[in-house]
C-alpha positions in Angstrom: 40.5 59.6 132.9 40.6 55.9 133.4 44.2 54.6 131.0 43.1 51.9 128.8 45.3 49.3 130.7 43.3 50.1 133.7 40.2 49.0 131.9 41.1 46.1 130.5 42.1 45.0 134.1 39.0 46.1 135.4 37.2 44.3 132.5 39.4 41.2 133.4 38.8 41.1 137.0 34.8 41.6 136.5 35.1 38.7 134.2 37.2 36.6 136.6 34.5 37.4 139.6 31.2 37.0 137.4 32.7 33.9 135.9 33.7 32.0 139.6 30.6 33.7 141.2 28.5 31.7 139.0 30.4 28.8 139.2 30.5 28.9 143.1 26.8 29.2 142.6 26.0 26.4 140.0 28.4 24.2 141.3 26.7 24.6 145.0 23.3 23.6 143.4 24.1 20.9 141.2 26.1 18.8 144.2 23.3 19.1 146.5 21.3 17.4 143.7 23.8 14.8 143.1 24.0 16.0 139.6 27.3 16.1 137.7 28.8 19.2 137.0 30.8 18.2 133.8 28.0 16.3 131.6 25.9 20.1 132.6 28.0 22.8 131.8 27.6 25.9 130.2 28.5 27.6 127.4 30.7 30.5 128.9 28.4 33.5 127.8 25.9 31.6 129.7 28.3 31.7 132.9 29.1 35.3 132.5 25.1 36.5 132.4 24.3 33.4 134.7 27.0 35.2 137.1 26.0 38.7 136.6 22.1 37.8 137.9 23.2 35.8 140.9 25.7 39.2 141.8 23.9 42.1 141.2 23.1 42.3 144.4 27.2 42.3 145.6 27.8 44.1 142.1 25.3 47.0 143.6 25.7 47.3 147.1 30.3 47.2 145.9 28.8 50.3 143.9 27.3 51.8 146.6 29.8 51.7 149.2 32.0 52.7 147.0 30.1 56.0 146.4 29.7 56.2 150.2 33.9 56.3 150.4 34.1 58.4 147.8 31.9 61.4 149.3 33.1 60.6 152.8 36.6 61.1 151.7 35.4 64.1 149.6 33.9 65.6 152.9 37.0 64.9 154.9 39.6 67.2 152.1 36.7 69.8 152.4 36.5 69.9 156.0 40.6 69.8 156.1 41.0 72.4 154.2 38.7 74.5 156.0 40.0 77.0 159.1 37.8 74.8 161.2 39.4 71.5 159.9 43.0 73.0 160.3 42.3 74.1 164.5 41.0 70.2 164.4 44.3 69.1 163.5 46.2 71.1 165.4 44.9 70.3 168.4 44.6 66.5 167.5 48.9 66.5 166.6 49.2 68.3 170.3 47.0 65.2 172.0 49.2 62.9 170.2 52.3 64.6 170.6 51.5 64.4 174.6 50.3 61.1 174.8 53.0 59.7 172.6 55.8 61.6 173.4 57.7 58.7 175.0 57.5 56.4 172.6 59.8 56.1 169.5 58.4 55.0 166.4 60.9 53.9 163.3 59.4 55.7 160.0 59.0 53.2 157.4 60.6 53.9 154.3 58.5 54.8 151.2 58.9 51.2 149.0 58.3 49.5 152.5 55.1 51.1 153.4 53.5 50.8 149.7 54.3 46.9 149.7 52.9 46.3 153.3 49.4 48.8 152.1 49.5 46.6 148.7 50.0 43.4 150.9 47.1 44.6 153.7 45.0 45.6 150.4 45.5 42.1 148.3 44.4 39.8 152.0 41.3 42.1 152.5 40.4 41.7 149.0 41.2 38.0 148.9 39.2 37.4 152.1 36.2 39.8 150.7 36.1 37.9 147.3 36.3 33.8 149.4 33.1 35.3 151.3 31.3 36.4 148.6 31.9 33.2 147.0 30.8 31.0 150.1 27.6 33.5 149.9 27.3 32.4 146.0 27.6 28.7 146.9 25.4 28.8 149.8 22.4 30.5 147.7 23.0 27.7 145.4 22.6 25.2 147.9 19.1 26.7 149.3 17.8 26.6 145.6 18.5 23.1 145.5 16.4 22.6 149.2 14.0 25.0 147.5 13.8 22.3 144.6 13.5 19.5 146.2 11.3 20.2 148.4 8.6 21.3 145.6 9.6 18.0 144.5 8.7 15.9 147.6 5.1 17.9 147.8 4.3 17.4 143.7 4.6 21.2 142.8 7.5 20.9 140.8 8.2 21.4 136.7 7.4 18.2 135.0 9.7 16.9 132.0 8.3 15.6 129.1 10.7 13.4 127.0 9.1 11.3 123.7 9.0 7.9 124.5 8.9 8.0 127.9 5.9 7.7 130.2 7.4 7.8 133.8 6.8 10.9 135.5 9.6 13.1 135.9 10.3 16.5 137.7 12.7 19.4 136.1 16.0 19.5 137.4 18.6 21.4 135.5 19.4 22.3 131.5 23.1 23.2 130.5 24.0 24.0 127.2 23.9 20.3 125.6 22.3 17.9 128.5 19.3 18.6 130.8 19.1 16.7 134.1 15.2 15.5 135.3 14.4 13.2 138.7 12.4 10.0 137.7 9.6 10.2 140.5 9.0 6.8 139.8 12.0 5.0 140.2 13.8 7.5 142.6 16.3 8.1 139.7 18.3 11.1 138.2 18.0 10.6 134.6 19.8 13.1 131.5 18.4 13.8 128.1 19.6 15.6 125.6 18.2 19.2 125.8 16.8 19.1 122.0 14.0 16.6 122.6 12.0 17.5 125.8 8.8 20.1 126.9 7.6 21.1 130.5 4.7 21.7 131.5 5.4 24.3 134.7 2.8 23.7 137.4 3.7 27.1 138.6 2.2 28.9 135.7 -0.7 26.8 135.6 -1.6 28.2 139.0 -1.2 31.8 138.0 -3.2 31.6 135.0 -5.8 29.9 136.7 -6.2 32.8 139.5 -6.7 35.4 136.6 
């Protein structure tokens, strides 16, 4: 039975990951476009769920693996406790008895040996969580590519803004400013995200194939 300290850490550190995995992300997208990260931010519900889709992928495959260790260590206690498992062992502590007979290893105290496992565990994590957020930033980075490129062959989300007859092509929303590229003047332009429509060539093209 998980304590309810242990869960609000575990709630914590989800919170912390989805929070910087969608930053990582967002942040990766919007300074390829040249777009500033402030004047678009989001609210931080919106980060959390925004998070959450971009690692579901990590968030499953952390699930996974973590089954995978769970039944492999399950399978090792079984096979250990076995008669099978215990001849294993006996003949393994021989081998290593004979092959390191000569050399003396100083046993590590208790305290010492849980710091340096915390210490091993806290740098693997570290490193693990710095990858996954260079993955995060780099998938950010492609959807910008992806984005501008639909922009550079017109098949791109055009923004609609009373008042104003320049084409321009969708960039980004956050929660109080959305971002649009002026096609005409080779401009990033913002608008408040109250008084705008699309019109999403993408959809066009699906409805017109039905």
């Amino acid at each position: 039975m998980i304590k309810l300290s242990d869960r609000i850490g575990i709630f914590s550190l989800l919170t912390i990951y989805l929070y910087c995995a969608q930053r990582a992300s967002n942040d990766g997208f919007l300074n390829s476009l040249g777009l500033d990260t402030d004047v678009l931010s989001l609210e931080f519900y919106a980060i959390l769920y925004s998070g959450f889709l971009d690692s579901i992928q990590h968030i499953f495959l952390f699930l996974a693996g973590y089954a995978i260790f769970y039944m492999f260590v399950d399978v090792k206690e079984s096979f250990i406790r076995s008669r099978r498992g215990r001849r294993c062992l006996v003949t393994m502590n021989r081998i290593y008895k004979k092959v390191f007979k000569k050399v003396k290893v100083k046993p590590l105290r208790d305290s010492k040996e849980k710091q340096i496992n915390f210490l091993i565990n806290l740098i693997v994590a570290l490193c693990l969580f710095l990858a996954l957020m260079v993955v995060n930033e780099q998938s950010g980075k492609r959807k910008a590519v992806k984005l501008m490129t639909q922009i550079q062959s017109s098949y791109y989300t055009h923004f609609y803004v009373n008042g104003i007859q320049d084409d321009l092509a969708f960039l980004y929303c956050g929660s109080k400013v959305c971002a649009a590229y002026n096609v005409q003047k080779q401009r990033t332009e913002y608008f408040p995200n109250s008084q705008f429509s699309i019109d999403n060539n993408q959809v066009k093209a699906f409805l017109d194939n039905e």
